[in-house]
mmCIF file of the N, C-alpha and C atoms, coordinates in Angstrom:
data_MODEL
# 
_entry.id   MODEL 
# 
loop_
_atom_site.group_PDB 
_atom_site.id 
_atom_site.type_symbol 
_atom_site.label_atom_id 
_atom_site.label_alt_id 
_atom_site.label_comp_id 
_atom_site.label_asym_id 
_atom_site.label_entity_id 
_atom_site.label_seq_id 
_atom_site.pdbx_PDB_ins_code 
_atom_site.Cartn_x 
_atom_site.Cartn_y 
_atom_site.Cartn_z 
_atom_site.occupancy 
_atom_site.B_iso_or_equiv 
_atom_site.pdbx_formal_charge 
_atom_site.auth_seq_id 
_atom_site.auth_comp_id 
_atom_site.auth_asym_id 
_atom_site.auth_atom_id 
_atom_site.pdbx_PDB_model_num 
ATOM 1   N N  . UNK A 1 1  ? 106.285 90.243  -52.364 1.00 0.00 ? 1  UNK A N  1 
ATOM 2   C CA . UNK A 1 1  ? 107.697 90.339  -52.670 1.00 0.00 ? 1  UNK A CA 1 
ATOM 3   C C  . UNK A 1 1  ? 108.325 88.962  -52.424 1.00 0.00 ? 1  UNK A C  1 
ATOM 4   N N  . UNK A 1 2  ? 108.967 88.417  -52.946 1.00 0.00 ? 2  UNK A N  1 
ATOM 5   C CA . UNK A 1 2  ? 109.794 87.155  -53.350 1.00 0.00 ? 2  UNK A CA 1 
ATOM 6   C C  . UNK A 1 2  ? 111.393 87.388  -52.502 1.00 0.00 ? 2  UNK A C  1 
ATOM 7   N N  . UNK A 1 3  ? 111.435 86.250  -52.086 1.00 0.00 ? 3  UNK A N  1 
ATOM 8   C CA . UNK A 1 3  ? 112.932 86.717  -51.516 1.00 0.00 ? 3  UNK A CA 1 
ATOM 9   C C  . UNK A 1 3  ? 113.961 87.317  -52.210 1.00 0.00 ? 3  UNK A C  1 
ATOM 10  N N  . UNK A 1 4  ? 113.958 86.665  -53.677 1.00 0.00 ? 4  UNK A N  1 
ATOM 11  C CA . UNK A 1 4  ? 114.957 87.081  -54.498 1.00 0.00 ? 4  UNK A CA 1 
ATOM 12  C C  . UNK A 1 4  ? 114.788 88.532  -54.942 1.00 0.00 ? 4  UNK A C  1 
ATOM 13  N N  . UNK A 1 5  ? 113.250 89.044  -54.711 1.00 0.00 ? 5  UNK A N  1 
ATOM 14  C CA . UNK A 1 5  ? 113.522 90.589  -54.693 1.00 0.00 ? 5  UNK A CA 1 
ATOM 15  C C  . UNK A 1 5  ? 113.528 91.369  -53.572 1.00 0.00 ? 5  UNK A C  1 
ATOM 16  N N  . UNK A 1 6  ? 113.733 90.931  -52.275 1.00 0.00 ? 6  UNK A N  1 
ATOM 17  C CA . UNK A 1 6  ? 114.178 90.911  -50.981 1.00 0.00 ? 6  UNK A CA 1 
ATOM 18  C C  . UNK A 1 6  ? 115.319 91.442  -50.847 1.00 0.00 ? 6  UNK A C  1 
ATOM 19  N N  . UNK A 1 7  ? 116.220 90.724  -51.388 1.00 0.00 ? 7  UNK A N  1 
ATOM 20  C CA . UNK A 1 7  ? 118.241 90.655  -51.518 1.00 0.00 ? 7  UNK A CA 1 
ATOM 21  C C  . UNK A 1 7  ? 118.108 92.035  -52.379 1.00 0.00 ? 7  UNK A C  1 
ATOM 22  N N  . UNK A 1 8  ? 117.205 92.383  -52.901 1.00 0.00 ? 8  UNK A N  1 
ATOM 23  C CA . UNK A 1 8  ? 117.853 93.674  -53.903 1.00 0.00 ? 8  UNK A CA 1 
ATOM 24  C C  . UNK A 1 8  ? 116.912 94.845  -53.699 1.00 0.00 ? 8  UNK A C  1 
ATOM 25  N N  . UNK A 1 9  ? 116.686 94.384  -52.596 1.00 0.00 ? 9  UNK A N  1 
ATOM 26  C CA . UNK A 1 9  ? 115.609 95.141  -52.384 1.00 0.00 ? 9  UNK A CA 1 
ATOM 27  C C  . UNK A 1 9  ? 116.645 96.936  -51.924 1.00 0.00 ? 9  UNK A C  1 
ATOM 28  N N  . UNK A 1 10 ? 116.437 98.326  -52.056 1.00 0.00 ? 10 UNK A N  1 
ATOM 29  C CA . UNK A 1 10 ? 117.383 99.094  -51.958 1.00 0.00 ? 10 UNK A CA 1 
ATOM 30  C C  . UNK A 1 10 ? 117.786 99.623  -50.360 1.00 0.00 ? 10 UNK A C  1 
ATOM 31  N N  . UNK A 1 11 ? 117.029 99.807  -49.873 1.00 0.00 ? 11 UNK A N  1 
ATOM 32  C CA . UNK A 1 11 ? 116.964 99.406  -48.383 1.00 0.00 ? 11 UNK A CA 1 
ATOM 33  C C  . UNK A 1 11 ? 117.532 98.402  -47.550 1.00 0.00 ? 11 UNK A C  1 
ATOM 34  N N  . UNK A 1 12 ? 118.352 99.115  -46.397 1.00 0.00 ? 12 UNK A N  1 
ATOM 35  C CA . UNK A 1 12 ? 119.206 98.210  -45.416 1.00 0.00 ? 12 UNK A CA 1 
ATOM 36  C C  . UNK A 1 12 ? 118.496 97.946  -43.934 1.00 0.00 ? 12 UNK A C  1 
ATOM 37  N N  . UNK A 1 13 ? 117.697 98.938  -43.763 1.00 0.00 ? 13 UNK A N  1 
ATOM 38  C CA . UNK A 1 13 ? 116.761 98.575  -43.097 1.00 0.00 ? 13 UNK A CA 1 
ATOM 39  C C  . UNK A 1 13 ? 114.763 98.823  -42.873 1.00 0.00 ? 13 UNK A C  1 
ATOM 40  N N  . UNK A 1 14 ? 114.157 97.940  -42.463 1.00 0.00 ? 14 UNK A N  1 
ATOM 41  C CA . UNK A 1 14 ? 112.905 98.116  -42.793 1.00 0.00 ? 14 UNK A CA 1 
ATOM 42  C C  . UNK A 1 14 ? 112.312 98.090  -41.628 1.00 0.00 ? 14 UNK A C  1 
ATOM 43  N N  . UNK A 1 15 ? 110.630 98.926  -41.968 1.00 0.00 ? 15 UNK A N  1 
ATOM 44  C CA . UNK A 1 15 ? 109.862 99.446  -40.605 1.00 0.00 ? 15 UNK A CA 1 
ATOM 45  C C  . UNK A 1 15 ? 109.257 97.854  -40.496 1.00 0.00 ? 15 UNK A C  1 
ATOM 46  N N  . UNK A 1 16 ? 108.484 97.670  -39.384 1.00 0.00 ? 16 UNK A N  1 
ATOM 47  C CA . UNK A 1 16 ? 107.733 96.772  -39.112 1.00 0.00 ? 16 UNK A CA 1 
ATOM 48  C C  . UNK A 1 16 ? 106.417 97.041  -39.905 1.00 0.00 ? 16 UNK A C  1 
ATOM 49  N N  . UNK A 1 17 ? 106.114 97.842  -40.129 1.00 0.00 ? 17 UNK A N  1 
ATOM 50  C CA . UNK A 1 17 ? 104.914 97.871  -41.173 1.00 0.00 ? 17 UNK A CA 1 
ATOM 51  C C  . UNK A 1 17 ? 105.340 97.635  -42.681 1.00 0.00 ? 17 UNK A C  1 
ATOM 52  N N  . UNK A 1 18 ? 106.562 97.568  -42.837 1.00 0.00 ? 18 UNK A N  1 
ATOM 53  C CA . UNK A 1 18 ? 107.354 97.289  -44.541 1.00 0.00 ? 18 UNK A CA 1 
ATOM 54  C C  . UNK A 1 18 ? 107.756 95.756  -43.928 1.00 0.00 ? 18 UNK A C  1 
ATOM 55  N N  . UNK A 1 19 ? 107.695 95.026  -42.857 1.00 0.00 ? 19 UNK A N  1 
ATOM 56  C CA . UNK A 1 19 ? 108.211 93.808  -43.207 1.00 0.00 ? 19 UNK A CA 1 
ATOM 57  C C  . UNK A 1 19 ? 106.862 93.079  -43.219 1.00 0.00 ? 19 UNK A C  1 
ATOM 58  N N  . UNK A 1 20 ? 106.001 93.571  -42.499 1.00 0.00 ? 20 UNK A N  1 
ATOM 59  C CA . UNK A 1 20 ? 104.490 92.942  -42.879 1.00 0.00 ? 20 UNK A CA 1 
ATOM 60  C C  . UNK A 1 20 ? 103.864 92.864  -43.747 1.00 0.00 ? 20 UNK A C  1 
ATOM 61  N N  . UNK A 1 21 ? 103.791 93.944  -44.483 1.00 0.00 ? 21 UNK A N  1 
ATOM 62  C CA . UNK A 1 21 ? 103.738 93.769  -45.928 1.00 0.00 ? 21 UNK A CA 1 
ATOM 63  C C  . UNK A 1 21 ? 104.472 92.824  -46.637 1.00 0.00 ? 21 UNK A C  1 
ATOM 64  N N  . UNK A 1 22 ? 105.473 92.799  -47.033 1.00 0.00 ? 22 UNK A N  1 
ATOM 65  C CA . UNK A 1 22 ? 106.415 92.014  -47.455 1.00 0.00 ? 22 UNK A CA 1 
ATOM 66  C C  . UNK A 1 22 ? 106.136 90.822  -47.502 1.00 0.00 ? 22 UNK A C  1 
ATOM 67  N N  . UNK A 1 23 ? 105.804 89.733  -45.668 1.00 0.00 ? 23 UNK A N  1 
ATOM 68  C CA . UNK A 1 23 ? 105.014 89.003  -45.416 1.00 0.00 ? 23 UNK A CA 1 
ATOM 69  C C  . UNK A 1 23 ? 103.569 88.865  -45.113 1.00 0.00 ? 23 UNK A C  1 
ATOM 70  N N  . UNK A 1 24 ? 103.299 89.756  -45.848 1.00 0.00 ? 24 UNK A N  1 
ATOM 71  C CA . UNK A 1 24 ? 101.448 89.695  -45.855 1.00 0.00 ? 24 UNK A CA 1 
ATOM 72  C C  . UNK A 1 24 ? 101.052 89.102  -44.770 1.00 0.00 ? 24 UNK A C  1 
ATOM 73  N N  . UNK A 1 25 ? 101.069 89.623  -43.796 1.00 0.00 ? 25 UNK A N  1 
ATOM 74  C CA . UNK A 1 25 ? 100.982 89.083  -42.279 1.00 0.00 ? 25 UNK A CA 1 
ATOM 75  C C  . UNK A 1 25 ? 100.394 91.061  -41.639 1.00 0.00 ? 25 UNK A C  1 
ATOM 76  N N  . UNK A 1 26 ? 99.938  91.018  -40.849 1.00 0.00 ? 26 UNK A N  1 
ATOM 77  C CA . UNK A 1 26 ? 99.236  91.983  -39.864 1.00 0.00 ? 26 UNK A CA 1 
ATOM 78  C C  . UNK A 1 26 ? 100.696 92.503  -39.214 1.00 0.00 ? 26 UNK A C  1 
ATOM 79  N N  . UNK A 1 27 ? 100.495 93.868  -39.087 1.00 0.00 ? 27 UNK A N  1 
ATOM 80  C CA . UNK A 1 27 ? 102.059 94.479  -38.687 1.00 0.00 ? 27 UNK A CA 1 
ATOM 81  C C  . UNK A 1 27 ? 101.925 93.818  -36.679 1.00 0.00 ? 27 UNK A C  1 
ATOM 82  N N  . UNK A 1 28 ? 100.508 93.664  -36.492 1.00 0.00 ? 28 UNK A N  1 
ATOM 83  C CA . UNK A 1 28 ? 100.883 93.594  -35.139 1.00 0.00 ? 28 UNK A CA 1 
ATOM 84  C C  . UNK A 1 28 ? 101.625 92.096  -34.838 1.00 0.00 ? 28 UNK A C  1 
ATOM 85  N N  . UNK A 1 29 ? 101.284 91.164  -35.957 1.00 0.00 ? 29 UNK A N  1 
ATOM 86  C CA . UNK A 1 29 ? 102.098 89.595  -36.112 1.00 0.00 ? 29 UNK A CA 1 
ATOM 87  C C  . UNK A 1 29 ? 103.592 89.930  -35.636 1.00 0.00 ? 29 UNK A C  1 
ATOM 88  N N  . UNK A 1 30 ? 104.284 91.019  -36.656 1.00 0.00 ? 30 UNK A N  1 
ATOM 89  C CA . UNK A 1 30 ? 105.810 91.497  -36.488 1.00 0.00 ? 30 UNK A CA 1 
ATOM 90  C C  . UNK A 1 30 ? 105.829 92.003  -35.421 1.00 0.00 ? 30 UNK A C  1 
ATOM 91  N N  . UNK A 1 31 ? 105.094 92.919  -34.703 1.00 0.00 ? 31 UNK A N  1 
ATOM 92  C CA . UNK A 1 31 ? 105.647 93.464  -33.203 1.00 0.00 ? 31 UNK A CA 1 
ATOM 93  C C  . UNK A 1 31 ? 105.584 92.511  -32.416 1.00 0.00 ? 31 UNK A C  1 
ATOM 94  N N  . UNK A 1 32 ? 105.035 91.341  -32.059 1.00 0.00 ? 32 UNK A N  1 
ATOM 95  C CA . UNK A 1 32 ? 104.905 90.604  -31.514 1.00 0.00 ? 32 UNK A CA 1 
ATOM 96  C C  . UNK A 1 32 ? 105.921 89.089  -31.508 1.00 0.00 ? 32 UNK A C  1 
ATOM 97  N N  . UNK A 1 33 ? 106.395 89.272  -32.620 1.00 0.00 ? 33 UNK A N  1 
ATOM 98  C CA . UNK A 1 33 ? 107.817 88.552  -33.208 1.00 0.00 ? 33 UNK A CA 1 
ATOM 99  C C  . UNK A 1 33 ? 109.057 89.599  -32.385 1.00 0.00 ? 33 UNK A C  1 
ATOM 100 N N  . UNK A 1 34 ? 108.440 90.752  -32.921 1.00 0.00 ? 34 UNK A N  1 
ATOM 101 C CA . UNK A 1 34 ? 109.640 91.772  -32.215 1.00 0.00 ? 34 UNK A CA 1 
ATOM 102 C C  . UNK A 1 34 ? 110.156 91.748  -30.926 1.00 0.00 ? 34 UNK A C  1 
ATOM 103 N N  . UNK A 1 35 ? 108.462 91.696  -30.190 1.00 0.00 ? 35 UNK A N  1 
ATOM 104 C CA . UNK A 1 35 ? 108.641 91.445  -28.874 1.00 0.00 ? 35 UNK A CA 1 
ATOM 105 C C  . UNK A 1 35 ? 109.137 90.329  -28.142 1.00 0.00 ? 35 UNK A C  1 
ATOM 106 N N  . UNK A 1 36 ? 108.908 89.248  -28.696 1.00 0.00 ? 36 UNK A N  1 
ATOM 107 C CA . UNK A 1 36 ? 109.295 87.731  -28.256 1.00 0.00 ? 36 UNK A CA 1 
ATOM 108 C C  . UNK A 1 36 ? 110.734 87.574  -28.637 1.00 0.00 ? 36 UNK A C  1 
ATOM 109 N N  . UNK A 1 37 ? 111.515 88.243  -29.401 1.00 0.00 ? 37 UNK A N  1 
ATOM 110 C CA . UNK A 1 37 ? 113.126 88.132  -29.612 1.00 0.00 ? 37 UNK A CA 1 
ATOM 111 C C  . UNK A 1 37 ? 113.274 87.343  -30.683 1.00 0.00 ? 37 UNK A C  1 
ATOM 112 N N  . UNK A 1 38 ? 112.043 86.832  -31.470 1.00 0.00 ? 38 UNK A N  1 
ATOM 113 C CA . UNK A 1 38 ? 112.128 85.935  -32.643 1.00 0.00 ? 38 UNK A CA 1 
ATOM 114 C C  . UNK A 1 38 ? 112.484 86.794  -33.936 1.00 0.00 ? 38 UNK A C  1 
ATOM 115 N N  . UNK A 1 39 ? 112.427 88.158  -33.947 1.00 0.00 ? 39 UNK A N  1 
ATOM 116 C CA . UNK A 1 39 ? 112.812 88.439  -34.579 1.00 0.00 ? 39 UNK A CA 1 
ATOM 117 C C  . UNK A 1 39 ? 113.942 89.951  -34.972 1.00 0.00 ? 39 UNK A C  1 
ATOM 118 N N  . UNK A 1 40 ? 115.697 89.859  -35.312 1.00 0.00 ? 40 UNK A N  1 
ATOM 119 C CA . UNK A 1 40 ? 116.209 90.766  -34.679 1.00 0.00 ? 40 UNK A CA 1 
ATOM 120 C C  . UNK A 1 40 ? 116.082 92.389  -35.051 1.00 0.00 ? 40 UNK A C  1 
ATOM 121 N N  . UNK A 1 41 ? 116.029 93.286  -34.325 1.00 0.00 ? 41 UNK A N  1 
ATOM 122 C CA . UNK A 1 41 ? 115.510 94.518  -34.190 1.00 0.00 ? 41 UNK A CA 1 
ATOM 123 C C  . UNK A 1 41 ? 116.494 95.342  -34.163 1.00 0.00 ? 41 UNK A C  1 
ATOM 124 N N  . UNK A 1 42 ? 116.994 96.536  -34.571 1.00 0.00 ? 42 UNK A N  1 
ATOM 125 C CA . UNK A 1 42 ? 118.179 97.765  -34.241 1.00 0.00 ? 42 UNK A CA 1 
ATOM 126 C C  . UNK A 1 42 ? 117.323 98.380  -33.604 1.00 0.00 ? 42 UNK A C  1 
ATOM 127 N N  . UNK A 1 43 ? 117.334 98.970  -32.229 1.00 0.00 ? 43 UNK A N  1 
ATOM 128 C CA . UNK A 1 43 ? 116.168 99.849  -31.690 1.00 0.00 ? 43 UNK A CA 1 
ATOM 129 C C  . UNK A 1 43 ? 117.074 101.622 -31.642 1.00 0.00 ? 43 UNK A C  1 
ATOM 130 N N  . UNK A 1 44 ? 115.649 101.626 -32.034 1.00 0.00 ? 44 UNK A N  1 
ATOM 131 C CA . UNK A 1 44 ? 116.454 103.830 -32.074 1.00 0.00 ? 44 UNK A CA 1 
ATOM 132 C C  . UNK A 1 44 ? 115.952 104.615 -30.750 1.00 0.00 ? 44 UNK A C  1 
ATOM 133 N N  . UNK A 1 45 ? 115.967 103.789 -30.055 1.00 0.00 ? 45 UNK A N  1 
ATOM 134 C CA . UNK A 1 45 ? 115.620 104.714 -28.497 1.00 0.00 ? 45 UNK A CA 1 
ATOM 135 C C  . UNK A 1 45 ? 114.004 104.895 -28.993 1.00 0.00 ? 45 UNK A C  1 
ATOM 136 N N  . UNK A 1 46 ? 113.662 104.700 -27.751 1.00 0.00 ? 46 UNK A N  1 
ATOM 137 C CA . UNK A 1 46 ? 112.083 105.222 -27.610 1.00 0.00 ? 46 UNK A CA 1 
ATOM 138 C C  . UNK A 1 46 ? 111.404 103.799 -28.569 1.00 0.00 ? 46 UNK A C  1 
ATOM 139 N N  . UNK A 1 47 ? 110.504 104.362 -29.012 1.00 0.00 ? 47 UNK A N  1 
ATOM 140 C CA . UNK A 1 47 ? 109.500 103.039 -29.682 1.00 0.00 ? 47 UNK A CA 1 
ATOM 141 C C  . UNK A 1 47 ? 109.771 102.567 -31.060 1.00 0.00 ? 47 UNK A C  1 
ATOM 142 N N  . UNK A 1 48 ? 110.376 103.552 -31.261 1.00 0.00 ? 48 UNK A N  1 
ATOM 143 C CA . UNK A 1 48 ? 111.109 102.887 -33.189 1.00 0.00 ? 48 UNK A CA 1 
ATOM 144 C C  . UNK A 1 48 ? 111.840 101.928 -33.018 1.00 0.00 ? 48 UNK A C  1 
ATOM 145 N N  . UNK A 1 49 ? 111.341 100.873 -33.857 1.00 0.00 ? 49 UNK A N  1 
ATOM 146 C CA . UNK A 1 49 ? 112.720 99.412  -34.347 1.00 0.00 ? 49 UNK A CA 1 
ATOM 147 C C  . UNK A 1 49 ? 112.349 99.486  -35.441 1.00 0.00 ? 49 UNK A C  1 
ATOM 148 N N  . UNK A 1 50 ? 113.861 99.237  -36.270 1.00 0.00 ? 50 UNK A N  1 
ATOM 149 C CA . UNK A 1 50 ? 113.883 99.118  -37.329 1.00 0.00 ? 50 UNK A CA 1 
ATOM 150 C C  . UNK A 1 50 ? 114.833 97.598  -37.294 1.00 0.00 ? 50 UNK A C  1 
ATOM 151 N N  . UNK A 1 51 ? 114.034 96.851  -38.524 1.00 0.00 ? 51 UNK A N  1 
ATOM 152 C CA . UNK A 1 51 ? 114.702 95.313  -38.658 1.00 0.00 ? 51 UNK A CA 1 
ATOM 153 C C  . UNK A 1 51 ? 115.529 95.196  -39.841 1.00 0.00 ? 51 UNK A C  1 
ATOM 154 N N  . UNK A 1 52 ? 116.787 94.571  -39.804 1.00 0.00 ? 52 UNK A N  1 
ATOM 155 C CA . UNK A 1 52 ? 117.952 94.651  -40.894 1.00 0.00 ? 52 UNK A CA 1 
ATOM 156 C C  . UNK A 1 52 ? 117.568 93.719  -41.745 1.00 0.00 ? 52 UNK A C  1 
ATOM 157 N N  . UNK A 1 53 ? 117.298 94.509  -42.811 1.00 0.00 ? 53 UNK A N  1 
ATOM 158 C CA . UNK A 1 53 ? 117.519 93.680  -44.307 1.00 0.00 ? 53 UNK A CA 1 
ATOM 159 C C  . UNK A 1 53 ? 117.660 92.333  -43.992 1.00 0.00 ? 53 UNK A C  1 
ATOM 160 N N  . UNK A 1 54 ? 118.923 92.301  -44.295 1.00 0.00 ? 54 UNK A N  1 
ATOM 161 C CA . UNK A 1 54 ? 120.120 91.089  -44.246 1.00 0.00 ? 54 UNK A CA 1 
ATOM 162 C C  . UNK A 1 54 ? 119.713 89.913  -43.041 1.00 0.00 ? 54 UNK A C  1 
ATOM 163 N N  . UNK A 1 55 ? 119.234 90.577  -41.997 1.00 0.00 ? 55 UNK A N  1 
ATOM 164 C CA . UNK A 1 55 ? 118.651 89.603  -40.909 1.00 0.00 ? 55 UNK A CA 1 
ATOM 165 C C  . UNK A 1 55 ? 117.318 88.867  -41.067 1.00 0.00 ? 55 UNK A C  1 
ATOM 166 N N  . UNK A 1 56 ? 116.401 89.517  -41.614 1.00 0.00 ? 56 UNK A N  1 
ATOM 167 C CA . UNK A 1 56 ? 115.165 89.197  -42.147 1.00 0.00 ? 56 UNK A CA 1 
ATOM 168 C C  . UNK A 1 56 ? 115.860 87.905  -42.993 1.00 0.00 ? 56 UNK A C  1 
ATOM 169 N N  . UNK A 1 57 ? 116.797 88.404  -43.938 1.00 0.00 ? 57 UNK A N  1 
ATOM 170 C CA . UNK A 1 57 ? 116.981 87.384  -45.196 1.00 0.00 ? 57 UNK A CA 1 
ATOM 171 C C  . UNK A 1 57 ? 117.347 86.030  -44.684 1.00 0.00 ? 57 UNK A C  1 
ATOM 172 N N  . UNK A 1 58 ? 118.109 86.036  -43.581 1.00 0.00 ? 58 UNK A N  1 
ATOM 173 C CA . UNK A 1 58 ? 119.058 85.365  -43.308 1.00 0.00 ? 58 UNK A CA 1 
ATOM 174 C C  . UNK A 1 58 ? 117.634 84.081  -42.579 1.00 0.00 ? 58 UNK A C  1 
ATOM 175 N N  . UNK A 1 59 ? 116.735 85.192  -41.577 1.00 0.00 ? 59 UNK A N  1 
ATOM 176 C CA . UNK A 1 59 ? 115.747 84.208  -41.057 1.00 0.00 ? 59 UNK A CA 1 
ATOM 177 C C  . UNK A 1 59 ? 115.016 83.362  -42.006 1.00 0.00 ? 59 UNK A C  1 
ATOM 178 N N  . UNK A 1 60 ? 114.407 84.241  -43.385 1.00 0.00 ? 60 UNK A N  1 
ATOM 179 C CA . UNK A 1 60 ? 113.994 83.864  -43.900 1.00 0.00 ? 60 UNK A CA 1 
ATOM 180 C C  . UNK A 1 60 ? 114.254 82.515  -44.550 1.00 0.00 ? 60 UNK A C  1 
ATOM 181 N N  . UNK A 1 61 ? 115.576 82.201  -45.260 1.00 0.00 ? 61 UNK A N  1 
ATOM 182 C CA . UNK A 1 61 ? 116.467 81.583  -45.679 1.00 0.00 ? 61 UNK A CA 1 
ATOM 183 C C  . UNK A 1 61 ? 116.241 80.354  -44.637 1.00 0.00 ? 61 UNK A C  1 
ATOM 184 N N  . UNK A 1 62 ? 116.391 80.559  -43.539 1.00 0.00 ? 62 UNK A N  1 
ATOM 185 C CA . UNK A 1 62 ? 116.516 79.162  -42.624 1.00 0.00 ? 62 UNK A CA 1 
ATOM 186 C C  . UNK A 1 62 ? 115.369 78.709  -42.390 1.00 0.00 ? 62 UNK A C  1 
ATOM 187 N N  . UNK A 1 63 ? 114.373 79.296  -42.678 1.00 0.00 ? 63 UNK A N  1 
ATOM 188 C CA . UNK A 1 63 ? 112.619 79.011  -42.775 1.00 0.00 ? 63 UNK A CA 1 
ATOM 189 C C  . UNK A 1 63 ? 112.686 78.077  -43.866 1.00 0.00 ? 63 UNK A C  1 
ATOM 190 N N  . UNK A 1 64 ? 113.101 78.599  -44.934 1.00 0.00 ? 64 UNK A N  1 
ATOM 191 C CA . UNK A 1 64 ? 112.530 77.795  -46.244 1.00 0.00 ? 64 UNK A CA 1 
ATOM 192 C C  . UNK A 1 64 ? 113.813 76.560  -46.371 1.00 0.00 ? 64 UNK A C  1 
ATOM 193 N N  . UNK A 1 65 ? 114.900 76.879  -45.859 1.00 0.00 ? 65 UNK A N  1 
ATOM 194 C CA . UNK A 1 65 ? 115.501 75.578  -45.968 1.00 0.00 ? 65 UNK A CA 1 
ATOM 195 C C  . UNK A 1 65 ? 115.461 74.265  -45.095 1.00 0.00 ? 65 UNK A C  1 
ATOM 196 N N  . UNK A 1 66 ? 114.998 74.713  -43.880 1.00 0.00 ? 66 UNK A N  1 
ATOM 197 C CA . UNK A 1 66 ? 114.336 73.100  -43.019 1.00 0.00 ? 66 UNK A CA 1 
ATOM 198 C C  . UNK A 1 66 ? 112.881 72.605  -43.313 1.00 0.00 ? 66 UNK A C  1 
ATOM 199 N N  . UNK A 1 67 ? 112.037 73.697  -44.493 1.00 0.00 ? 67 UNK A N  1 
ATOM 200 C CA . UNK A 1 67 ? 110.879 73.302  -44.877 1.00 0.00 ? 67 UNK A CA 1 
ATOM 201 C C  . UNK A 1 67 ? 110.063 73.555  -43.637 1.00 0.00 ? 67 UNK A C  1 
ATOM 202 N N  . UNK A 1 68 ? 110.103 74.486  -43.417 1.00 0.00 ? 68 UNK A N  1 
ATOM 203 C CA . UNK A 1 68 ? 109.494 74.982  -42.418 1.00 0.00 ? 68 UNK A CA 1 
ATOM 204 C C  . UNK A 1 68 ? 108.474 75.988  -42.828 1.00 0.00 ? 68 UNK A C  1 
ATOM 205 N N  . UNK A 1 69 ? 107.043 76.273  -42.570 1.00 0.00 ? 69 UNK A N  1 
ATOM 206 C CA . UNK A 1 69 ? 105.936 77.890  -43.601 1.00 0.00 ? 69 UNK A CA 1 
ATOM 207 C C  . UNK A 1 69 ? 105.609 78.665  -42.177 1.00 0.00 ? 69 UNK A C  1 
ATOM 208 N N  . UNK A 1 70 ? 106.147 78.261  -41.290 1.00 0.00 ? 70 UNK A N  1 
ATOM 209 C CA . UNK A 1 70 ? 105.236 79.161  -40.372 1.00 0.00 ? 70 UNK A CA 1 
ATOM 210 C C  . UNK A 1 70 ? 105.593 80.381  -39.718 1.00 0.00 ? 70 UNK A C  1 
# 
């Protein structure tokens, strides 16, 4: 998935196994982002986080604009 189909994507928020995908990265990469605060989380009590759209985008966005891949 491409950022630009990211932004339209219909969903406001996504599981950690839908943002790994997304970034073709291992879901345990994202819990571990999750866990370190690098990346922001809505938590639903107990072990569910769900990560906002719009926040993903926003990280994303500042990744690719200092030329930054990692």
């Amino acid at each position: 998935m491409t950022l630009d189909e990211l932004r339209v994507y219909p969903k406001a928020v996504l599981t950690i196994q839908e943002v790994a995908g997304i970034l073709r990265v291992d879901r345990k990469t994202i819990g571990r982002a999750v866990r370190e605060k690098r990346l922001p989380v809505l938590p639903l009590g107990g072990r569910k986080k769900l990560i906002l759209k719009d926040a993903l985008i926003q990280l994303l966005d500042m990744q690719v604009g200092d030329g930054r891949d990692d």
